[in-house]
C-alpha positions in Angstrom: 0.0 0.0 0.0 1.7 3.2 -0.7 1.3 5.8 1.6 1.1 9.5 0.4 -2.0 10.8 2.6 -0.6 13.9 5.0 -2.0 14.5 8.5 -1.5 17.7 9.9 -2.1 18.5 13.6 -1.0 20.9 16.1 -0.5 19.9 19.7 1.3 21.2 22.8 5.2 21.0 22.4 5.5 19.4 25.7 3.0 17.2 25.2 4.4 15.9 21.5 8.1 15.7 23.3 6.8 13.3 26.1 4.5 11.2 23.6 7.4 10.6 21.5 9.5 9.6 24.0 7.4 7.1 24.9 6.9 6.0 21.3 11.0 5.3 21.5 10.9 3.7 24.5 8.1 1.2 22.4 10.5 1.0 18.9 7.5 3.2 18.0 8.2 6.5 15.2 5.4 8.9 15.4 3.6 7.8 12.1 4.0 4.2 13.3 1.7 5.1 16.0 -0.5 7.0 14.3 -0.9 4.3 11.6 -1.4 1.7 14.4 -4.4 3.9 16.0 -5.7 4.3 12.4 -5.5 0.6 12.4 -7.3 -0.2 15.9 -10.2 2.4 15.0 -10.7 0.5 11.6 -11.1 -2.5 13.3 -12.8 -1.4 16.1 -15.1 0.8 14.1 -14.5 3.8 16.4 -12.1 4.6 19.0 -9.9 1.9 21.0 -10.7 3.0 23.9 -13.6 4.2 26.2 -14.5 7.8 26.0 -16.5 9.0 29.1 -17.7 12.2 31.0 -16.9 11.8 34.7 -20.3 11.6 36.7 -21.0 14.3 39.6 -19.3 11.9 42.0 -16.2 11.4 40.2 -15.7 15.1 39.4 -16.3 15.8 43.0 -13.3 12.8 43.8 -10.9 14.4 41.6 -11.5 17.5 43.2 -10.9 16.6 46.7 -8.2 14.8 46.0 -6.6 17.3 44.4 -6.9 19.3 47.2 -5.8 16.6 49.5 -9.4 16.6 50.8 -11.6 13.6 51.7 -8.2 10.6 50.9 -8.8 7.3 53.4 -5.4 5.7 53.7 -4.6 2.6 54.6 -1.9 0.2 55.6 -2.1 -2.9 53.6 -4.9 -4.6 51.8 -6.4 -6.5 55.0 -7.0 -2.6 56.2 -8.5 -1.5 52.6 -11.4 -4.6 53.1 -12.2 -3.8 56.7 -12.5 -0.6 55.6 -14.9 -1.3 52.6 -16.7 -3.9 55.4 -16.0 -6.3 52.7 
């Protein structure tokens, strides 16, 4: 198959330099990747992977946590259970 098609995109400079070091840390060149999610959503027909907006709850998680707010810590996984009651 030859390949001539161009994508064009812009992104945040950070963002591209950490992607693409994780692409070389996988063997992976930036067009390899992006022909390999052009791949999975082909096969998949539509994204490989779940796209979801947060419910009230979770928002309200990631908000507290963020602040520090509202975080149960435990010891060990025997302390996670007894606190679940589980």
């Amino acid at each position: 198959m030859i390949k001539s098609a161009m994508i064009r995109a812009r992104t945040d400079p950070s963002l591209k330099d950490e992607v693409e070091q994780i692409f070389k840390e996988l063997g992976l060149t930036t067009t390899e990747a992006i022909n390999l999610f052009f791949c999975q959503i082909k096969l998949r027909k539509g994204l490989p992977f779940e796209i979801a907006v947060p419910n009230k709850t979770t928002i309200r998680t990631l908000k507290d946590t963020d602040k520090n707010k509202n975080i149960v810590r435990v010891k060990n996984t025997k302390d996670i259970f007894d606190k679940l009651g589980i």
